[in-house]
C-alpha positions as CSV (number, residue, x, y, z in Angstrom):
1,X,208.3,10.7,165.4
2,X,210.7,10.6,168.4
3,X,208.0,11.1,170.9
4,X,205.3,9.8,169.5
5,X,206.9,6.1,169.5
6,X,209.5,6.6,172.7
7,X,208.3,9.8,174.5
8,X,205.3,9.7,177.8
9,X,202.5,7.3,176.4
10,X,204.6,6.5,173.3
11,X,203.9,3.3,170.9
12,X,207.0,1.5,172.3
13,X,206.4,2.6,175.6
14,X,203.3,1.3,176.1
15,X,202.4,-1.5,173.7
16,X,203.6,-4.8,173.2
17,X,205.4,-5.0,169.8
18,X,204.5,-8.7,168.6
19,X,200.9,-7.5,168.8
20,X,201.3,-5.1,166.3
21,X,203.6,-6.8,163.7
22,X,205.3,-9.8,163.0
23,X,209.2,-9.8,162.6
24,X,211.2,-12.9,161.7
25,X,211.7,-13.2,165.1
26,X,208.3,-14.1,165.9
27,X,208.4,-16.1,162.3
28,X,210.2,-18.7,163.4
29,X,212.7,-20.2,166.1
30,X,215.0,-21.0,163.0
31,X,216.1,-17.2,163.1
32,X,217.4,-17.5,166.2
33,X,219.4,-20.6,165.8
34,X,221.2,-18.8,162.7
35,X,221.9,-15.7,165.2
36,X,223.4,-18.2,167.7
37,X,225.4,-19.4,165.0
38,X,227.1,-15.9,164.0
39,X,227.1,-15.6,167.9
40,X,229.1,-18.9,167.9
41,X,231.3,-17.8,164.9
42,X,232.1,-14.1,167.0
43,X,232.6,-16.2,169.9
44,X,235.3,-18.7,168.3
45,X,237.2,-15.8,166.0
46,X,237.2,-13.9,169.5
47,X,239.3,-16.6,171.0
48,X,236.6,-18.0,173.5
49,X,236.3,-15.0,175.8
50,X,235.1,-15.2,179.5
51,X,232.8,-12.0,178.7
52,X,230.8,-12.7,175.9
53,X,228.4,-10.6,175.4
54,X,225.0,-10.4,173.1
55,X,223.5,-7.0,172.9
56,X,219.5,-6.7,171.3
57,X,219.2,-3.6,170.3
58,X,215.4,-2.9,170.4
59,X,214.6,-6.1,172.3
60,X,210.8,-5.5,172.2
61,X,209.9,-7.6,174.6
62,X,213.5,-9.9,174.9
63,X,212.1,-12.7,172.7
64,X,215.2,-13.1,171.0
65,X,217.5,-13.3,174.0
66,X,215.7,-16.1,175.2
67,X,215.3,-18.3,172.3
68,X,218.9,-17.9,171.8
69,X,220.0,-18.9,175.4
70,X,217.6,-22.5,174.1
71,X,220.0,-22.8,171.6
72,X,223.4,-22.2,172.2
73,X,226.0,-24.6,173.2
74,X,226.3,-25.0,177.0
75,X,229.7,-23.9,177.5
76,X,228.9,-20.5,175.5
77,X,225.9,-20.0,177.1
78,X,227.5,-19.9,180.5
79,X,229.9,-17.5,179.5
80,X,227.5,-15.4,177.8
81,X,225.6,-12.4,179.0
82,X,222.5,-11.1,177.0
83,X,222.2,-7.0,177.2
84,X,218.4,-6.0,175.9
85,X,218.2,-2.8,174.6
86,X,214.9,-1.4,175.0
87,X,213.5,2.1,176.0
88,X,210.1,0.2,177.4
89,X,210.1,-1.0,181.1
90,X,211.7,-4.5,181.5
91,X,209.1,-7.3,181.2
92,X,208.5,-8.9,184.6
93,X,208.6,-12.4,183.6
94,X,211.4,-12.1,181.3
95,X,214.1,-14.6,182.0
96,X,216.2,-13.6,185.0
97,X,219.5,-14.2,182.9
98,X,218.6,-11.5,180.2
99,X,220.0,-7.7,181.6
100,X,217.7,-5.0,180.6
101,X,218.7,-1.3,179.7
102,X,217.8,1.4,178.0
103,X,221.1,1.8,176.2
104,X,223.5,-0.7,174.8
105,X,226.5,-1.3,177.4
106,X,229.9,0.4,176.9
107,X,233.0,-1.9,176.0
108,X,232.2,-5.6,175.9
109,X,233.0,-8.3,173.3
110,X,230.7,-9.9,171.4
111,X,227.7,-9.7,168.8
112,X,225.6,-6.8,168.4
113,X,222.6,-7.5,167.0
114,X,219.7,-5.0,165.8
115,X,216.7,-6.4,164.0
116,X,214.4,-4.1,162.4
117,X,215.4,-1.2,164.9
118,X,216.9,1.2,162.5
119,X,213.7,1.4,160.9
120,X,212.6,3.0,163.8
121,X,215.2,5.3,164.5
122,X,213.7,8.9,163.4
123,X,213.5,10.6,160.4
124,X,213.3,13.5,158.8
125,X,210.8,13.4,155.6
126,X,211.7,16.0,152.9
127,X,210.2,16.9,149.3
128,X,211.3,18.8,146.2
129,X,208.8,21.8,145.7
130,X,208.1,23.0,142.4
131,X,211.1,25.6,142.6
132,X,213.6,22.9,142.8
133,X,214.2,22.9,146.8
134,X,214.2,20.3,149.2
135,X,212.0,21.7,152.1
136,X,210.9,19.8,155.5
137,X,207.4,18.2,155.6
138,X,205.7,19.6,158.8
139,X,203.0,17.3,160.0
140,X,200.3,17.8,162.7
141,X,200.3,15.5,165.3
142,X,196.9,15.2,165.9
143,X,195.5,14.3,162.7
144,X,198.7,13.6,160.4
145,X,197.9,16.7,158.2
146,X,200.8,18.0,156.1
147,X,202.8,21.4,154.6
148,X,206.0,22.2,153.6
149,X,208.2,23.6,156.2
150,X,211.9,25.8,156.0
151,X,214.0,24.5,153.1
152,X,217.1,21.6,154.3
153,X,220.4,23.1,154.8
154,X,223.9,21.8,156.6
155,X,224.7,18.9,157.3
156,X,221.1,17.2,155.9
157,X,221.5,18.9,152.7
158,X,224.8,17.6,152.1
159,X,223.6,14.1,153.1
160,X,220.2,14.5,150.7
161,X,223.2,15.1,148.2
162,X,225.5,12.1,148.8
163,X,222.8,9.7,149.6
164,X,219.2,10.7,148.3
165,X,219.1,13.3,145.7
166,X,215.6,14.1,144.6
167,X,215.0,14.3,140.6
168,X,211.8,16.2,140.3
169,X,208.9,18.2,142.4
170,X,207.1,15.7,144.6
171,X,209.6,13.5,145.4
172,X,210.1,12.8,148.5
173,X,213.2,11.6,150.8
174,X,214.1,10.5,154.0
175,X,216.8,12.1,155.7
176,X,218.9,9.1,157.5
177,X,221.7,11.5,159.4
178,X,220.4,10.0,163.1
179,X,220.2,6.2,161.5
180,X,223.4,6.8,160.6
181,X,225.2,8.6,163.7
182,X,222.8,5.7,165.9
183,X,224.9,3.0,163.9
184,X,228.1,4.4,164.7
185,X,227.1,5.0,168.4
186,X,226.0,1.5,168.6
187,X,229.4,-0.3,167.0
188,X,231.4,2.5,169.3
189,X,230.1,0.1,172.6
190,X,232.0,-2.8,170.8
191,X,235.5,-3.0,172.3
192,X,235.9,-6.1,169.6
193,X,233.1,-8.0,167.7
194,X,230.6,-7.6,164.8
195,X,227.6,-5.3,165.0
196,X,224.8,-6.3,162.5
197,X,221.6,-4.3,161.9
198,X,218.6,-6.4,160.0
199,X,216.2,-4.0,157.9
200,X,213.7,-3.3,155.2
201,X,215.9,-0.9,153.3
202,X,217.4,0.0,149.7
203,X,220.2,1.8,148.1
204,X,221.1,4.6,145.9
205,X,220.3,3.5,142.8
206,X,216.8,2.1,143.8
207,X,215.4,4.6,146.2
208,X,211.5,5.0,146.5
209,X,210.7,8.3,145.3
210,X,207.9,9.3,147.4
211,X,209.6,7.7,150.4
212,X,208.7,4.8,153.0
213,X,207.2,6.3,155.7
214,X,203.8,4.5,157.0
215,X,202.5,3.2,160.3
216,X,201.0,0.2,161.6
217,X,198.8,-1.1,164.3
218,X,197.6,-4.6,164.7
219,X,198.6,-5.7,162.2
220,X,197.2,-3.3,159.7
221,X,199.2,-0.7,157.6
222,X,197.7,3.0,158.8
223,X,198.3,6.3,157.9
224,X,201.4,7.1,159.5
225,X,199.9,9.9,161.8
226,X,202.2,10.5,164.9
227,X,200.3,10.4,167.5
228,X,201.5,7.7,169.6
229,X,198.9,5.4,168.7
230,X,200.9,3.0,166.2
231,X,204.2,2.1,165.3
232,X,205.8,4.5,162.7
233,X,208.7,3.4,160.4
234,X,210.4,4.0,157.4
235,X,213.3,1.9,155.4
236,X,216.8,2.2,155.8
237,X,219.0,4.0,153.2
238,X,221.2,1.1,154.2
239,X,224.3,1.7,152.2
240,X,224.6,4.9,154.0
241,X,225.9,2.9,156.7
242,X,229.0,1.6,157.2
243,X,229.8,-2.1,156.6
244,X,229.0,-4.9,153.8
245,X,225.3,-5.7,152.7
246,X,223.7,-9.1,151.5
247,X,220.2,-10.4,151.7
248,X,218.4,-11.9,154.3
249,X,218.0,-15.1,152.0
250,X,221.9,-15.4,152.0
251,X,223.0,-14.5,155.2
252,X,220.6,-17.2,156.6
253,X,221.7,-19.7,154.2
254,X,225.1,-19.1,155.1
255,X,223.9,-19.8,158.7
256,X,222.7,-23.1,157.7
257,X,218.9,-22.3,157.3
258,X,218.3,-23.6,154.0
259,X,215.1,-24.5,153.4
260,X,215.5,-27.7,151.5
261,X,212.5,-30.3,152.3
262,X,213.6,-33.4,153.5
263,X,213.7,-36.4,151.5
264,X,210.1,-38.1,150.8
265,X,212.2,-41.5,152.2
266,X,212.4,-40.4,155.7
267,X,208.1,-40.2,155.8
268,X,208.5,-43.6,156.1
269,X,211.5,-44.5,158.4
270,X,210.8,-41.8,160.6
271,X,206.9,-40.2,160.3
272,X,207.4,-37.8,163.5
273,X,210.9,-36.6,162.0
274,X,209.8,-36.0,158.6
275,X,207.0,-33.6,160.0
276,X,209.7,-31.6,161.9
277,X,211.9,-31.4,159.2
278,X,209.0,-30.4,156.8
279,X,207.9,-27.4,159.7
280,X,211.4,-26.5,159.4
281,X,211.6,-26.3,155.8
282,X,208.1,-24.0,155.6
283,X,209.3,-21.5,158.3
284,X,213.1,-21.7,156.4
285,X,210.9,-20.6,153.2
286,X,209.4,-17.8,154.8
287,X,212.6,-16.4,156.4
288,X,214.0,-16.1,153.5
289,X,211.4,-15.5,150.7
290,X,211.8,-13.3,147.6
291,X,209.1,-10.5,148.2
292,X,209.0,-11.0,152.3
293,X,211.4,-11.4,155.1
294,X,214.1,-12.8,152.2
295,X,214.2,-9.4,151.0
296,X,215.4,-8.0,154.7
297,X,218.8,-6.5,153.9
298,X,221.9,-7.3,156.6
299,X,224.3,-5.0,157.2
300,X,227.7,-6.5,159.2
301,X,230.3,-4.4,160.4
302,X,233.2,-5.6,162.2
303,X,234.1,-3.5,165.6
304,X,238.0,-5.6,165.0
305,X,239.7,-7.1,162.5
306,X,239.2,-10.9,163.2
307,X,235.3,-10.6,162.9
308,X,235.2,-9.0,159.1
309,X,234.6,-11.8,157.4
310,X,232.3,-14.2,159.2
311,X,229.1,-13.5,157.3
């Protein structure tokens, strides 16, 4: 999985991510303003530091650094610098005020942000044979094709255990040990801030039992065959992380992205505004829809004590 999305000629490597799938990113401009809110938020219980920093962990191609530089307050935005995170070369028309890397910088202050990269973090996928053990699923690279490898042990046996036990022969799990070591890596580079990691995921009591994993390309879900020709992902077994979960649908409404329509009065006191405001609403209502991009989990995790509590 590891080479086949980041490795020579990988999916990430290569291709373009917005022409592949749509994240709310690319929804709306509306998710961005709610980030530069929480930025704003970090920014104040932080006590205004010179430093700020934004760090986009798996940038794609830095679409949300640069809508959120369009909406930030001017005296944040010059005191702020954006770090994208991405393993792909840097674009060469991205804005010149975005810093690209290939790993998120050490000891700043500020607001970690990763939307839908866990997701793409690898896995390990795992099923219960018919003798009761947990046991590796090998797969071919070329064509996807699958067998049952050398049973789990250590240290992903004890997190199948904690975090993913499987009930019967068939099921199927996906071990999360590098999601969650990747987590903690990424709110170590905080020196003080929140980290916050946006995902399809689910919890304990309401795990898929055949697992997640699939692959797209174009749009189109495909057989998730790692051969570096489409993105592979599977959710996030996100309270395996650590820090405090809510919905996409209410951590945007607590951002102010509501969704309400505007009043039918301002059609006629202000035509042009009442079309914005309506545009507004519609993208609001896809951001945060039951069965879609509402039912994104967001997991917040204060790097220091003044930042637990802004979400």
């Amino acid at each position: 999985m590891d080479r086949a999305l980041y490795g020579p000629g990988g999916f990430f490597v290569r291709e373009r991510p917005a022409d592949h799938f749509r994240t709310s990113v690319h929804a709306s401009p509306l998710f961005a303003q709610a980030v530069a809110a929480l930025l704003c938020r970090v920014d104040a219980a932080l006590g205004h530091p010179a430093d700020l920093a934004f760090v986009d962990m798996a940038a794609g191609r830095g679409e949300l650094g640069v809508a959120l530089l369009d909406r930030l307050p001017a005296p944040v935005a010059a005191r702020l610098t954006v770090h994208a995170v991405e393993r792909a070369p840097r674009p060469p028309d991205l804005d010149p005020r975005i810093s690209w890397t290939g790993k998120p910088p050490a000891a700043v202050r500020g607001l970690l942000f990763a939307n839908e990269w866990l997701d793409n973090v690898p896995v390990t996928v795992v099923e219960r044979d018919a003798s009761g053990t947990a046991r590796q699923v090998d797969v071919r690279p070329a064509d996807g094709a699958e067998r049952l490898g050398e049973p789990v042990t250590g240290a992903a046996a004890r997190w199948l255990r904690r975090w993913w036990p499987l009930a019967a022969a068939g099921d199927r799990a996906e071990v999360g040990l590098e999601r969650d070591r990747a987590w903690e890596d990424a709110v170590g580079t905080l020196a003080a801030g929140l980290a916050v990691a946006v995902d399809y995921g689910h919890v304990r009591a309401a795990r898929p039992p055949y697992g997640t994993l699939t692959g797209y390309r174009e749009g189109r879900q495909v057989p998730p065959v790692p051969d570096g020709a489409c993105d592979l992902t599977a959710h996030v077994a996100m309270d395996a992380l650590r820090g405090t979960l809510t919905t996409q649908r209410d951590a945007l409404r607590a951002l102010g992205v509501t969704g309400s329509r505007p009043p039918l009065s301002l059609a006629a006191t202000d035509p042009a505004g009442y079309v914005r405001a309506l545009a507004a609403a519609t993208e609001a209502a896809e951001l945060t829809a039951p069965g879609g991009l509402g039912d994104f989990l967001w997991l917040s995790t204060p790097a220091s004590p003044e930042c637990a509590h802004l979400l």
